[in-house]
N, C-alpha and C positions, 0 to 999 in steps of 0.2 A: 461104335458106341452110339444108341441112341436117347436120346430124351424126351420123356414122355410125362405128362400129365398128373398130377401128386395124387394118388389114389384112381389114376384111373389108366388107361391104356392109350392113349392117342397120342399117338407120335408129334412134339415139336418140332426134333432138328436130327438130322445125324449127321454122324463124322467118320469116314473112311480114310483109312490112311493104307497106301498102296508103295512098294519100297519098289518102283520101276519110273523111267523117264518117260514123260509123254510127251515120247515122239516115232508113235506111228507112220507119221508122213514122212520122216526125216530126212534130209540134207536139200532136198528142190523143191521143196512146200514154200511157196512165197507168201503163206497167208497166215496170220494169227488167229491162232487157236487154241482150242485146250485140250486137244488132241483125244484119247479115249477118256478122258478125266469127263468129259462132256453127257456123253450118252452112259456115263458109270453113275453120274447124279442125275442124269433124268429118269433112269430106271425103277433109281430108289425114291426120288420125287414124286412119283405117278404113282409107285405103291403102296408109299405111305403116307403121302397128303400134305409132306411138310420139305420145310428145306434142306435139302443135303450137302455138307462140306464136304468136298476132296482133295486130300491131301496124299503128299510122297513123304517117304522111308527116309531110311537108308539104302540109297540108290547109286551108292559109287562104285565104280569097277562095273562097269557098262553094263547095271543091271537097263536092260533094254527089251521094248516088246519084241517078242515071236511068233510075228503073224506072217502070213504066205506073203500080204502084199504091204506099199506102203502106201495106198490110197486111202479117201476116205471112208470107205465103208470097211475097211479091214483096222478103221480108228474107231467106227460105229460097232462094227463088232467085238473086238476088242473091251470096250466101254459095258456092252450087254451084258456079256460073258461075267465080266466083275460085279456088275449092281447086281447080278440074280444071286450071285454066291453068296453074296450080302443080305440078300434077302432070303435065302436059304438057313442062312445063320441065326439069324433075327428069328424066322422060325419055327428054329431047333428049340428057342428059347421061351416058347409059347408058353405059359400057366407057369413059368417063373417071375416072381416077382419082381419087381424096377426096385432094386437100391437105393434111398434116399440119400442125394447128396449133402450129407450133414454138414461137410466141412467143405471151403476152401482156399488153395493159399497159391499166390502166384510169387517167384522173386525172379528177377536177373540179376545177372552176372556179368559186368563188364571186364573183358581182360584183353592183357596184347600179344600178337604171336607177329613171328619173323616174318618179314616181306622179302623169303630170299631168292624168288622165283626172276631171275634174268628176263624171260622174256613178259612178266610183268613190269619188272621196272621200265623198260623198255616201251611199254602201251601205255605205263604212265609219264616217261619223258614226251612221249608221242603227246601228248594229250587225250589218249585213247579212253586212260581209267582217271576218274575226278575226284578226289577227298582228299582230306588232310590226315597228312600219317601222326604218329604218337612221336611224341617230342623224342626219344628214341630212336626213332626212324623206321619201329612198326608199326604195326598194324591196331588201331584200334576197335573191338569187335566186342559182341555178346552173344551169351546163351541163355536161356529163361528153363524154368520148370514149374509147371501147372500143378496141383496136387488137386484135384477132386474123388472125396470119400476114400476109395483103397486104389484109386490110379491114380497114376503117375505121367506126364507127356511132356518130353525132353526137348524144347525146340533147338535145333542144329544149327548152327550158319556156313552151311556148306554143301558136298554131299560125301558123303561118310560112309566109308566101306564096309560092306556087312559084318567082316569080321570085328570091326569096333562097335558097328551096331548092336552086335548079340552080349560083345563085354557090356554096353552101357544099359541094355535089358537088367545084365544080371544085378551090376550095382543098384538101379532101382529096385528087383525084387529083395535084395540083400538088405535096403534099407525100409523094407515095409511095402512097398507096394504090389500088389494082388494080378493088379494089370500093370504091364509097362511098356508105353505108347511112344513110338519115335517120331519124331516128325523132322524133314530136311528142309532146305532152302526157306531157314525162317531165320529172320532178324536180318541179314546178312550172307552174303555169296563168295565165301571163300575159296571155291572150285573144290576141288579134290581133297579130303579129307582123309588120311591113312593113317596105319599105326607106323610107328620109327622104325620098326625093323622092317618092315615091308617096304620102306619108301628108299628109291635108286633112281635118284635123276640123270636121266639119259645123258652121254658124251654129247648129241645133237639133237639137242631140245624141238628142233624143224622136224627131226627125224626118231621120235621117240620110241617106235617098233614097241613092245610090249608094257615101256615104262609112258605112255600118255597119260596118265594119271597123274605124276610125277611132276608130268612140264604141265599140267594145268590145276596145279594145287600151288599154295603161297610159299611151301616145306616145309622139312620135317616136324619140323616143329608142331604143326597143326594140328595134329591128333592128339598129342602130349596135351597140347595147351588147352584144346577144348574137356579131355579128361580134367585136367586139374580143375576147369570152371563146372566141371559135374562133383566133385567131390566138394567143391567151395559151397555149391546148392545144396546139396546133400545136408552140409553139415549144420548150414544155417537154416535150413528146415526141414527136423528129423522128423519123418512119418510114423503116423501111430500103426501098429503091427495088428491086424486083424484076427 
């Protein structure tokens, strides 16, 4: 998505949203970074004169780069590779005109989901993990939803497996929305985000073999519950149908 200038062409800002972890470097990289997300906004920075956001998906179930190495120029590369496609895109779109954003409308959604994950409670006995849980004894968390013109952009607090990603597409475009924009690890870091039937927390949580997703999500419940605060958005601000 970019934004540009009301009658005229010049880029203000754009916003890429990419459903993969950036972590090129990963497990021995002692240094903070922003991994390809870096050189994926300088690319787009340089060719269009303005500032660019980068943002992740739905990136749960180890959506991960697939680069030969994990050094840093296989993060720089990485990084190129996505700003030019974006710039490719951008334009594809050349002599169409920018959409005026007539309308728009932000709400969240505050709600609680279970804190049934053992070896969290655990890093919170430890002192590991710091907040105050919901007089319940879960979790208290939120999701927001952006609505500009005929998009939609779902912020997540977690990471959210694709196959809930594409359900939660669908209920935005079901509810009016033209584009519909996911965005992860906003508001909130619930780890692993699944749907109920997919979710089988391992016999040995140390040893999760195929279910790691499982020991590092809050449980089942987490997908449910975020669905239900997509429907709660939904309903308390129904998009006009283009």
């Amino acid at each position: 998505m970019q934004f540009v200038e009301a009658g005229g062409h010049s880029a203000l800002a754009t916003l890429l949203v990419y459903p993969c972890h950036p972590e090129v470097l990963w497990d021995d990289n002692p240094h903070i970074s922003a991994d390809y997300l870096a050189s994926m906004r300088r690319v787009v920075e340089h060719a269009s004169g303005a500032p660019c956001l980068g943002l992740v998906g739905a990136l749960g179930g180890m959506m991960t780069p697939a680069m030969p190495g994990n050094r840093f120029e296989d993060a720089e590369r990485m990084g190129v590779i996505l700003g030019e496609a974006a710039l490719a895109a951008l334009a594809a779109l050349t002599g169409v005109a920018a959409q005026p954003a007539q309308s728009l409308h932000y709400r969240r959604q505050q709600y609680i989901v279970a804190f049934d994950n053992p070896l969290f409670q655990l890093a919170q006995q430890a002192g590991l993990l710091q907040g105050t849980l919901h007089e319940t004894g879960a979790l208290l968390t939120e999701a927001s939803l952006l609505r500009l013109g005929d998009t939609a952009i779902f912020f997540m607090p977690g990471e959210v497996l694709p196959r809930l990603g594409l359900a939660y597409k669908a209920m935005l475009r079901a509810a009016g929305a033209r584009h519909a924009v996911l965005v992860g690890l906003a508001n909130d870091e619930l780890g692993y985000i699944l749907p109920a039937d997919d979710f089988i927390y391992p016999e040995d949580p140390f040893e999760p073999g195929a279910h790691y997703e499982e020991s590092m999500s809050t449980g089942i419940d987490a997908g449910p519950a975020l669905t239900s605060a997509l429907d709660a958005l939904l309903a308390g601000e129904p998009m006009a149908r283009g």
